[in-house]
C-alpha positions in Angstrom: 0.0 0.0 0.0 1.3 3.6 -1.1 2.5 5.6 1.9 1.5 9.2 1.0 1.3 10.9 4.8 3.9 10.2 7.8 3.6 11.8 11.3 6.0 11.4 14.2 4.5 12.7 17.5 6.5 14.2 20.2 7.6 11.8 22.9 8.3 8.5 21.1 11.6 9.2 19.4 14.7 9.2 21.4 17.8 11.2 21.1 19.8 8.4 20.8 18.8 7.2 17.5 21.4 6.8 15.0 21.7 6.8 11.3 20.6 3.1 10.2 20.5 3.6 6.8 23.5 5.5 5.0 23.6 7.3 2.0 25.7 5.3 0.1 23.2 2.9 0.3 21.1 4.6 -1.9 23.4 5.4 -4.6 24.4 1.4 -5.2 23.7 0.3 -9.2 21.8 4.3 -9.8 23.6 3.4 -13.6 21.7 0.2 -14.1 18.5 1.7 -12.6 15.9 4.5 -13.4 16.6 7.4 -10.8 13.5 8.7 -8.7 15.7 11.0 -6.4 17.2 14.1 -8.0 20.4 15.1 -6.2 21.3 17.6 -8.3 21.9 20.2 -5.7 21.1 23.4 -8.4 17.8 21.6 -8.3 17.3 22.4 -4.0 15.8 24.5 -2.7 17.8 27.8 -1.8 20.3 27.6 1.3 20.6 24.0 1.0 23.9 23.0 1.5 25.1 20.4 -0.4 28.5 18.4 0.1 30.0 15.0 -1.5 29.6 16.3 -4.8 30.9 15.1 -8.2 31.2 17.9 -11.2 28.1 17.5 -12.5 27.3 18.6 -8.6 25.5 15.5 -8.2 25.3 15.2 -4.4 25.2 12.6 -2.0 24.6 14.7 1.5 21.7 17.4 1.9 21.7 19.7 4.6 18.1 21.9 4.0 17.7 25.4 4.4 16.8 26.0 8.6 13.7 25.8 10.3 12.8 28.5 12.9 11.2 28.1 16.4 7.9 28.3 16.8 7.4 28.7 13.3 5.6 26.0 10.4 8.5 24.9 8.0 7.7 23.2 4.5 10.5 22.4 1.6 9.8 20.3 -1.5 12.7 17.3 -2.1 13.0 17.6 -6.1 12.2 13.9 -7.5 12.3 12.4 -11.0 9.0 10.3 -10.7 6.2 11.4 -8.3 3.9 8.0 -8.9 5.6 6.1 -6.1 4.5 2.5 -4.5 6.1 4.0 -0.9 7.6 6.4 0.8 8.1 7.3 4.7 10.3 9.1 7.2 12.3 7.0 9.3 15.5 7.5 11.2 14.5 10.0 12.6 17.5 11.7 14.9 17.5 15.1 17.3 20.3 17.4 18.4 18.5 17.0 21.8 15.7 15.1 24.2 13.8 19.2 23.9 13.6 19.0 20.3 12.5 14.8 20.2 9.8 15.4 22.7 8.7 18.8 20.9 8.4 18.5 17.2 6.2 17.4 14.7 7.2 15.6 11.2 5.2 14.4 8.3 5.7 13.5 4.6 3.4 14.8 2.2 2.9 13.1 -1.5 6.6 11.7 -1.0 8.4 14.8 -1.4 7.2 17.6 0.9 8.4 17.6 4.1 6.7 19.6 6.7 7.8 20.3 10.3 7.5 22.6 13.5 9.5 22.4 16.6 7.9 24.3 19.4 10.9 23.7 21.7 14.8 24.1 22.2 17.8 23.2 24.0 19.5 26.1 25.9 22.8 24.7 26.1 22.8 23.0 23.0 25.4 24.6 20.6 23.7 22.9 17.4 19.8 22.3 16.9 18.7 20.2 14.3 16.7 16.8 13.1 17.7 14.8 10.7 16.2 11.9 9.0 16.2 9.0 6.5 13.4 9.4 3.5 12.6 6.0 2.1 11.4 6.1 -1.7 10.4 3.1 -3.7 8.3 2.0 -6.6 8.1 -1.2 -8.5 10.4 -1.8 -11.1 13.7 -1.4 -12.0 13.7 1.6 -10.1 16.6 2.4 -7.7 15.8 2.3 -4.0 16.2 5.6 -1.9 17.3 5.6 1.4 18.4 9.7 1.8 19.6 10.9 5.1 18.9 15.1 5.1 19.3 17.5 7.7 17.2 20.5 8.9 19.3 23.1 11.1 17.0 24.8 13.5 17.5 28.3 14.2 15.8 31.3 15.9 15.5 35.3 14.6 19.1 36.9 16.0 19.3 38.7 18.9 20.0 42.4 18.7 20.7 43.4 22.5 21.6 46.8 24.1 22.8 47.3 28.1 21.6 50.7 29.6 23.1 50.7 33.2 22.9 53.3 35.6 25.9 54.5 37.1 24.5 57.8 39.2 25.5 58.4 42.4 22.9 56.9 43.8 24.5 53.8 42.9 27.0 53.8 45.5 24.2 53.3 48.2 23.3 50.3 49.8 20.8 48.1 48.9 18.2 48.5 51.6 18.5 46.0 54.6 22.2 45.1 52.6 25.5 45.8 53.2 25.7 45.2 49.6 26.3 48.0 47.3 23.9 48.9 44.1 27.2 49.4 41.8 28.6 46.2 42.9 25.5 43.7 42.5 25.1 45.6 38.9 27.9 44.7 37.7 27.8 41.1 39.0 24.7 41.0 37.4 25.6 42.4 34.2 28.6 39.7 33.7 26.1 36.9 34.3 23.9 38.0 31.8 27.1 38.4 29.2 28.1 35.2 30.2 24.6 33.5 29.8 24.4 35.3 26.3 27.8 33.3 25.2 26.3 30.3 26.1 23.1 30.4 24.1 24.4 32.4 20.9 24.0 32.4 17.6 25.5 33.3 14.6 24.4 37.0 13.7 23.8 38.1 17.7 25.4 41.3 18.9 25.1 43.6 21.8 25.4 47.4 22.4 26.3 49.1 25.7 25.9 52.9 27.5 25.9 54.5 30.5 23.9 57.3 32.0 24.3 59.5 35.1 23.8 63.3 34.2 24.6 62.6 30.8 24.3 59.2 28.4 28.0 57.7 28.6 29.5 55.6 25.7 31.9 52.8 26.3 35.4 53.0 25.2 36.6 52.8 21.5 38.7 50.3 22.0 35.8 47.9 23.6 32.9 49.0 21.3 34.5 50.5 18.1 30.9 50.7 16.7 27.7 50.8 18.6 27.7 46.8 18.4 29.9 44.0 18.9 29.2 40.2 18.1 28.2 38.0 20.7 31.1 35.6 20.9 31.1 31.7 21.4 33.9 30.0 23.4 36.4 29.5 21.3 39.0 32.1 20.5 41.4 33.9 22.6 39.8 34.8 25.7 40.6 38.8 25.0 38.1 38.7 22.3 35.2 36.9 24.4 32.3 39.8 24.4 31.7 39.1 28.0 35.6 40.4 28.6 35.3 43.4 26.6 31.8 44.1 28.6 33.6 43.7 31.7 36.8 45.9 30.9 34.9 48.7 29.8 32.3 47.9 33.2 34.3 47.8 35.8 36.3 50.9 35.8 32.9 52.5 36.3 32.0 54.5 39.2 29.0 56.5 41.0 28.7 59.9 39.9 26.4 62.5 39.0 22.2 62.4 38.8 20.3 60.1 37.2 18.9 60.9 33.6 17.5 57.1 33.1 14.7 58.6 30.6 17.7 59.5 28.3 19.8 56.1 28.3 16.6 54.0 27.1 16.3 56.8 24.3 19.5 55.9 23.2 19.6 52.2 23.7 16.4 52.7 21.8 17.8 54.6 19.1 21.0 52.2 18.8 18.1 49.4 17.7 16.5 51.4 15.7 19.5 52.8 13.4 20.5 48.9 13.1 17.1 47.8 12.6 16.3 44.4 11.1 13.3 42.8 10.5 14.6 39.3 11.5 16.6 40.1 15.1 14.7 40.2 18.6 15.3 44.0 19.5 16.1 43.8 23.6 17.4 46.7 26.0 18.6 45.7 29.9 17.9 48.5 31.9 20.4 48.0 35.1 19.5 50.2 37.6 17.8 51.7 41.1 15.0 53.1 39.4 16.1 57.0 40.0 15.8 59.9 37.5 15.8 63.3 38.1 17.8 64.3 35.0 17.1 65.2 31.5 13.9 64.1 29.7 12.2 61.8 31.9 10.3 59.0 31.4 6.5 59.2 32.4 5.3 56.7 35.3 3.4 55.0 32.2 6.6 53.4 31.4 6.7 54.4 27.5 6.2 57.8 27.0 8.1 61.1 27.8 7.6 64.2 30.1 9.1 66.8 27.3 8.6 65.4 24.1 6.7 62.8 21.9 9.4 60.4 22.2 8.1 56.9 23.2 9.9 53.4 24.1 8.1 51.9 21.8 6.1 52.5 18.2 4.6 49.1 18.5 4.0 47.5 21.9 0.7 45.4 20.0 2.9 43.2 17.9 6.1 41.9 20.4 7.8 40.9 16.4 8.0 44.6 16.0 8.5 46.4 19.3 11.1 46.3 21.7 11.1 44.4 24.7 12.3 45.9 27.7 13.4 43.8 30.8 14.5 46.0 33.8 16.6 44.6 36.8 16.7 46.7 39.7 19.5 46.9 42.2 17.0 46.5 45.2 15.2 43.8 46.9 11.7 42.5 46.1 9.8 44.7 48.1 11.5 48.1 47.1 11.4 47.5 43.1 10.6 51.4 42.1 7.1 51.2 40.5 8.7 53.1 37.2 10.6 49.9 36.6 7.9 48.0 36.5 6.3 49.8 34.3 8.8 50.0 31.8 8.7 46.3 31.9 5.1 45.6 32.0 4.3 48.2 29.1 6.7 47.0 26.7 6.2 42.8 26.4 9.6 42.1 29.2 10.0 41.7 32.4 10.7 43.4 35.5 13.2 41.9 38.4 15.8 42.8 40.9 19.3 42.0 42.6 19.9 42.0 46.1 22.7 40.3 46.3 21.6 36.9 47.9 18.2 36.7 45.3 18.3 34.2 42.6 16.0 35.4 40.6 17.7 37.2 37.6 19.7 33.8 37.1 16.7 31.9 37.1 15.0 33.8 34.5 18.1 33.8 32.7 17.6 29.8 32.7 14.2 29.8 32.1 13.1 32.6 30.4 15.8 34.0 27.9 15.3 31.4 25.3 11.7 32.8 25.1 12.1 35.8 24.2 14.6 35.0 21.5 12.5 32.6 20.1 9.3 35.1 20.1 7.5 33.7 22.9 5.5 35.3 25.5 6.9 35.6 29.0 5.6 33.8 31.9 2.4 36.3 33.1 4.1 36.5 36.9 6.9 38.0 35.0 4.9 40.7 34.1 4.4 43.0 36.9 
């Protein structure tokens, strides 16, 4: 009986699968028999990557253009003959248990594979399924057994730091002994660090200051208003993390606090490098104080002397900028403003005290959301 239609539902294939049927295996006697699979790799879809190639680029391994997150994915295999006896998915192998519990596969009429994966890795450093497609039909036909690959990806990240470094910052954190500037900047190298961990190629991140004034960071740290989020392995001097921390922690306490103007110009960094296919994020950093400059309104968006907002779109979460504020305070004492800012603009609003865990749990739990589009937890959002 013809096999048209294949679904594999989450939970029953494990991670440990390997590849049972090879490649070579379907290219044995192609001269002697009529071809049904066209690996011609012109003929693929585009951003396949094809490799073991002959000159007539002929190709023996497919890896298909990515899937995204959250997203329905659909590419067409090219084939000779579309009147096939059978044809099925088998194989079927994950990058990780997330993505084997969390996807959905099917073959439609032999050829069109169709897939959503609604659910990631955060430490994995490659996310993909891969899997054998079976093609037969009666006859002096060749027998297909194809192992492709789909590389799973997310939009990039596009993230800008604003921390406050007023001197108000030198304070203690109320019922601490533990200074605002210090748990900042303890803060701000566990979120760099995190960011290294789940990268992806095309992430970056910006990074200003603002006390009286908005305050760049040094040339020789950001030579342009963003910098590449860096893996793990080059020279240690290069990690973005390291250059975060060299240009942080020279930093001291000074002046008032014009917090209304550092989200304007982490906003503005976004919007100059805008691109439809990043996740636009700002970090505010800070103990919730302004009494410089154009101030932000206790709405958390818009602006006391002019028609600046945070946000053009705060409707669509694709298009607007998420905002996730961490205050340097405890629970209790998170300033209502940073709240707001959070709450009115799709992120989320926490704090450091110095003994709290809960910026590295969200970290853990959370950050892969937002990259991926998702909504935040609704406790989050107060």
């Amino acid at each position: 009986m013809m096999k048209k239609a294949l679904s594999f539902t989450p939970g029953i294939i494990p991670k440990f699968i390997c590849f049972l049927l090879l490649s070579s295996f379907s290219t044995l006697n192609l001269d002697a028999q009529t071809k049904i699979l066209n690996r011609h790799c012109p003929d693929y879809p585009v951003g396949t990557i094809c490799s073991a190639c002959d000159s007539d680029d002929t190709c023996s391994t497919f890896i298909l253009p990515p899937a995204k997150y959250n997203q329905p994915y659909s590419v067409t295999i090219p084939l000779f003959i579309s009147d096939l006896d059978e044809c099925e998915i088998n194989a079927v192998m994950c990058s990780s248990d997330e993505i084997a519990n969390n996807h959905t596969l099917t073959l439609n009429n032999c050829n069109e594979i169709n897939l959503l994966v609604t659910k990631w890795d955060l430490l994995n450093e490659e996310a993909y399924i891969s899997f054998n497609l079976y093609l037969h039909k009666t006859g002096d036909y060749e027998i297909v057994n194809q192992i492709y690959k789909i590389p799973i990806i997310r939009d990039t990240a596009k993230i800008v730091l604003s921390l406050g470094i007023s001197e108000s910052m030198a304070s203690n954190i109320n019922g601490t002994s533990n200074i605002c500037i210090d748990e900042l900047k303890d803060a701000v190298n566990i979120l760099t660090s995190k960011l290294e961990q789940v990268r992806q190629e095309g992430d970056s991140i910006g990074l200003s200051y603002y006390n009286t004034g908005v305050i760049q960071p040094e040339d020789i740290n950001f030579p342009k208003n963003f910098i590449e989020i860096t893996d793990w392995s080059g020279p240690v001097e290069d990690f973005s993390s390291v250059k975060i921390n060299n240009d942080l922690t020279p930093r001291t306490p000074e002046g008032l606090a014009a917090m209304g103007e550092g989200l304007l110009d982490a906003r503005n960094k976004l919007l100059i490098n805008n691109s439809v296919n990043s996740r636009k994020i700002v970090f505010l950093f800070s103990d919730g104080l302004q009494n410089a400059g154009n101030q932000l309104n206790l709405n958390g968006i818009s602006y006391n002397n002019s028609l600046d907002s945070l946000n053009n779109s705060v409707i669509n979460t694709n298009d607007s900028i998420i905002y996730i504020t961490v205050s340097t305070s405890q629970a209790a004492d998170v300033p209502p403003l940073m709240s707001a800012i959070a709450y009115k603009n799709n992120g989320a609003s926490l704090y450091v005290d110095g003994s709290s865990s809960e910026f590295e749990l969200f970290l853990n739990d959370q950050l892969t959301n937002i990259f991926h589009g998702m909504r935040l937890q609704p406790e989050l959002l107060v």
